[in-house]
N, C-alpha and C positions, 0 to 999 in steps of 0.2 A: 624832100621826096614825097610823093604821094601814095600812100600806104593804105591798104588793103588789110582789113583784118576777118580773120576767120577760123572759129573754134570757139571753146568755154573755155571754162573755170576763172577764178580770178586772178590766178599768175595771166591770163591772155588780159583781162583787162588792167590790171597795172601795167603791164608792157605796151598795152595802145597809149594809157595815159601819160606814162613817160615818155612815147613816141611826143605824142600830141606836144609836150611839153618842150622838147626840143626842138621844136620847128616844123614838124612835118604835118603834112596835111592827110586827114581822114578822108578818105576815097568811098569808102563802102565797109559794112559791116554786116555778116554773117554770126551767127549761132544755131545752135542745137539747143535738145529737149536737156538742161542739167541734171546730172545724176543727183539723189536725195545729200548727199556727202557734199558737194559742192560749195563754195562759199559765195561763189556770184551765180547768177539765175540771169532769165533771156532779160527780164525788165531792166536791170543794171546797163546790160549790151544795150538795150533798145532806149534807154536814155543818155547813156556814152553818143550814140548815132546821132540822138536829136542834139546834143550840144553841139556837134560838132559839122550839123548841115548835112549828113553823109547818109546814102542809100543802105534802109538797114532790110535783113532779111532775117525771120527766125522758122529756121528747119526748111531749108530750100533744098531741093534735088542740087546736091550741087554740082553733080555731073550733068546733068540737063539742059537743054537748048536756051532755055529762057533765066537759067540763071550764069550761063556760060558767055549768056549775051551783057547781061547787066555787068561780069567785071572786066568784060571788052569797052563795055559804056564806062563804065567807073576811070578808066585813062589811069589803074596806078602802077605806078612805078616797080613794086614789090608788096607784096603781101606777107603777113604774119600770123604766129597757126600753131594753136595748142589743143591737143585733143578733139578735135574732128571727128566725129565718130564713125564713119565712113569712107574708105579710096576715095582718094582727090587722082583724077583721071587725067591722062594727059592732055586731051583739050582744054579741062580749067585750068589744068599747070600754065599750058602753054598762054592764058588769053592775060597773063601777068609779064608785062614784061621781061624783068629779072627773076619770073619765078614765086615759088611759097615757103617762105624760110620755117622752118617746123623746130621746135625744142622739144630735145629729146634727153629722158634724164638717164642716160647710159654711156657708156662708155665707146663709143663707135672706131672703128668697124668690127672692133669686137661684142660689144652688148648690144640689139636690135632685138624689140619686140615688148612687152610687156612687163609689167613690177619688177623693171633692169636694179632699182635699188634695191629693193628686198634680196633676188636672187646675189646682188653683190655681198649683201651682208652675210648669207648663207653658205656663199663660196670661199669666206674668209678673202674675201681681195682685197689690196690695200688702201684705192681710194673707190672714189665714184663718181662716174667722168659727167657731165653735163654737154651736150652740143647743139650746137643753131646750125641745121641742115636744110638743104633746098629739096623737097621732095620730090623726088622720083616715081612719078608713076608704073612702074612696072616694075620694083623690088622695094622692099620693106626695108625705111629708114639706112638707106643707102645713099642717097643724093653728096656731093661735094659739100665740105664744114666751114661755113663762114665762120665761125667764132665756138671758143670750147673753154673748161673750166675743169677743174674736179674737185673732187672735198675729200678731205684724206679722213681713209677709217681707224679709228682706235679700237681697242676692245670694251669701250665700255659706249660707243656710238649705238644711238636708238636711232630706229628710222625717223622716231619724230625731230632728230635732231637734223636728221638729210633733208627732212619738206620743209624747215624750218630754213636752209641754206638756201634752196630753190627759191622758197619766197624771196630772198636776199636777192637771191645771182642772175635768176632767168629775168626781168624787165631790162638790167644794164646792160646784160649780153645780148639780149636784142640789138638793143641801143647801138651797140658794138658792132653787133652784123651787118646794121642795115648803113653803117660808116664804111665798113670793109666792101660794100656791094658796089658804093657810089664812087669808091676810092680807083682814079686810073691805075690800071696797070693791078689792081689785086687778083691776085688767083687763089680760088679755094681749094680746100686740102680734097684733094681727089681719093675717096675710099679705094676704090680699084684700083690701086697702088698700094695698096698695101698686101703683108705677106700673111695677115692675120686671118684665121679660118672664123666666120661669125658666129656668135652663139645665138641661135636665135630662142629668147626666154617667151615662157607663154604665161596667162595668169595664173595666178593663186587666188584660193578659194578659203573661207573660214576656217573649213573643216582639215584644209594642209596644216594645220596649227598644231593640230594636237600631235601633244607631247610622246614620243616612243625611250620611254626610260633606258632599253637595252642600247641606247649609242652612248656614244661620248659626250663627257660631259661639257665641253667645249662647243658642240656642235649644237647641244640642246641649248643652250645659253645663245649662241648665234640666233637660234631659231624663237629664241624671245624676244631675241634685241628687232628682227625682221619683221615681227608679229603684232608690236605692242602700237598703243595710242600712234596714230587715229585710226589704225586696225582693228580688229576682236579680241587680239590678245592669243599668245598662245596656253592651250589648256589640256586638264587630265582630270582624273574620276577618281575621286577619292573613295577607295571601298571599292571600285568600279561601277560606282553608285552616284556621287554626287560630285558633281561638275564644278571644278577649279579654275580660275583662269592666276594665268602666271604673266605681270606685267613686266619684271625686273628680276633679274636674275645673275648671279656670277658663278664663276668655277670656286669653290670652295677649297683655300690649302690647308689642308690635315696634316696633324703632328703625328699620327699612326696609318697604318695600313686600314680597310676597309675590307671585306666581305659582306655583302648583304646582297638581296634579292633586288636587282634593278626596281626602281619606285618606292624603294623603303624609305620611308623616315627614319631617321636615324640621329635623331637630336637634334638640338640648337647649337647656332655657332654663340658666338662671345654676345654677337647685339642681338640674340633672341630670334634669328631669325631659321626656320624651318632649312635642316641638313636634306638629301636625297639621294641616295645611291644612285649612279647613271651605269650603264653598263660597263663605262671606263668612269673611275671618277665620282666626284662629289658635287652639285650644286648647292649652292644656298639662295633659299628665295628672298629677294628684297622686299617683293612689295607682291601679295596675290591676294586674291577673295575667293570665298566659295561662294557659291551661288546662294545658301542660306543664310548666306551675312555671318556668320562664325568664322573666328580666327583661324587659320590651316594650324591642324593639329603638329606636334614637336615629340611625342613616345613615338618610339620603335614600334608598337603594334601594329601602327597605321601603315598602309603601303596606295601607292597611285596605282590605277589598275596598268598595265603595259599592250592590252586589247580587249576584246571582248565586249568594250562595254558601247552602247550608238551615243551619237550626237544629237 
């Protein structure tokens, strides 16, 4: 088939290049301005394009006449699409033949919109769905699912461990999709059949991180595991003064009852590591810094502030 690609990061360019690798032909190639986070940049895109003979474009109007024209010129078959940073409108949808297949790392028709794994982790749900959808122009990550995946959560799942599966799963389910496209007689899973109300999740921002002692401590541990590497990490104020970040963390099981002040320290478990009153509960920290390079204090004197203190 003749494939179409359009979007960043380099989950998009391994999946052009396992495209490439199974037979398919580079039609046109599209990117954007990459975020500083990113691990491929437009130069990678823009020599992917030149290996491959293929009309490359970086940061085109993509809804616009004249780039709407080139992937009517480009003659490809289906297009592929990772983070786009702008509506792909229904005349670009429409000038591909089969469409713009888009990976989405959520759970569809239920997860649509933005850091769908974080908020998974946060919500305790028990996996984390991955899918190759054709976009819809006129609703948000809605279109029919050529191909789908999930990664099931533990309690001790980091999100670095879900971007680490993605790297894995999103190029092959490409792969996958774009089989299921050319396959007679396939029919994709139509979202709009189902009975599922959508959540629609929006981003997170650094400062969502920080730690509120007064919840459960189950939840506050969730909110680590959703926070840490290659995020900011979630964090608190020691004193309500000096700035903690908290990478690892678990629910702590006590052989006694607890009373203390949400954010108190409250001693060291067996391996030395910092106890914490939570408003239910106990965590213990695996692994945190404070911003002065000092070890997080282990005496009871010490407490995390619970407000008060800025970012």
């Amino acid at each position: 088939m003749r494939i179409a690609i359009l979007g960043r990061t380099h989950l998009l360019l391994a999946s052009a290049e396992l495209s490439a690798a199974q037979g398919h032909t580079i039609a046109l190639v599209a990117t954007a301005q990459a975020a500083p986070e990113y691990r491929a940049r437009e130069a990678e895109f823009a020599a992917f394009a030149h290996r491959h003979d293929a009309p490359f474009f970086d940061c085109p109007d993509v809804n616009g006449p004249e780039f709407v024209a080139a992937l009517r010129a480009a003659s490809a078959d289906i297009a592929i699409s990772v983070n786009w940073p702008t509506l792909v409108r229904e005349e670009a949808c429409q000038s591909i033949r089969s469409g713009i297949l888009n990976a989405h790392a959520g759970d569809l028709p239920r997860y649509r919109g933005n850091a769908c794994p974080n908020w998974a982790i946060l919500n305790d749900e028990p996996h984390i769905g991955l899918c190759i959808h054709a976009m819809d122009p006129t609703a948000l990550d809605a279109g029919p699912i050529y191909a789908r995946a999930k990664f099931d959560l533990a309690p001790d799942t980091y999100i670095a461990d879900v971007y680490a599966w993605l790297d894995r799963t999103i190029p092959p389910l490409f792969v996958q999709a774009i089989a299921n496209a050319a396959q007679p007689g396939f029919v994709p899973e139509d979202q709009s059949s189902s009975k599922l109300r959508p959540l629609r999740t929006h981003p997170r921002r650094p400062e969502d991180a920080r730690i509120d002692w007064r919840g459960d401590a189950a939840a506050i541990v969730r909110l680590v595991r959703a926070s840490s590497r290659p995020f900011a990490g979630a964090f608190t104020f020691l004193e309500g003064k000096e700035r903690v970040t908290i990478w690892r963390a678990r629910v702590a099981q006590m052989d006694h009852d607890v009373i203390a002040v949400p954010g108190q320290i409250i001693g060291r478990s067996e391996q030395r590591q910092p106890l914490v009153a939570c408003g239910t509960g106990v965590i213990a920290i695996e692994e945190g810094e404070c911003v002065s390079g000092q070890p997080i204090p282990g005496a009871n004197r010490y407490r995390f502030a619970t407000e008060g203190s800025a970012v």
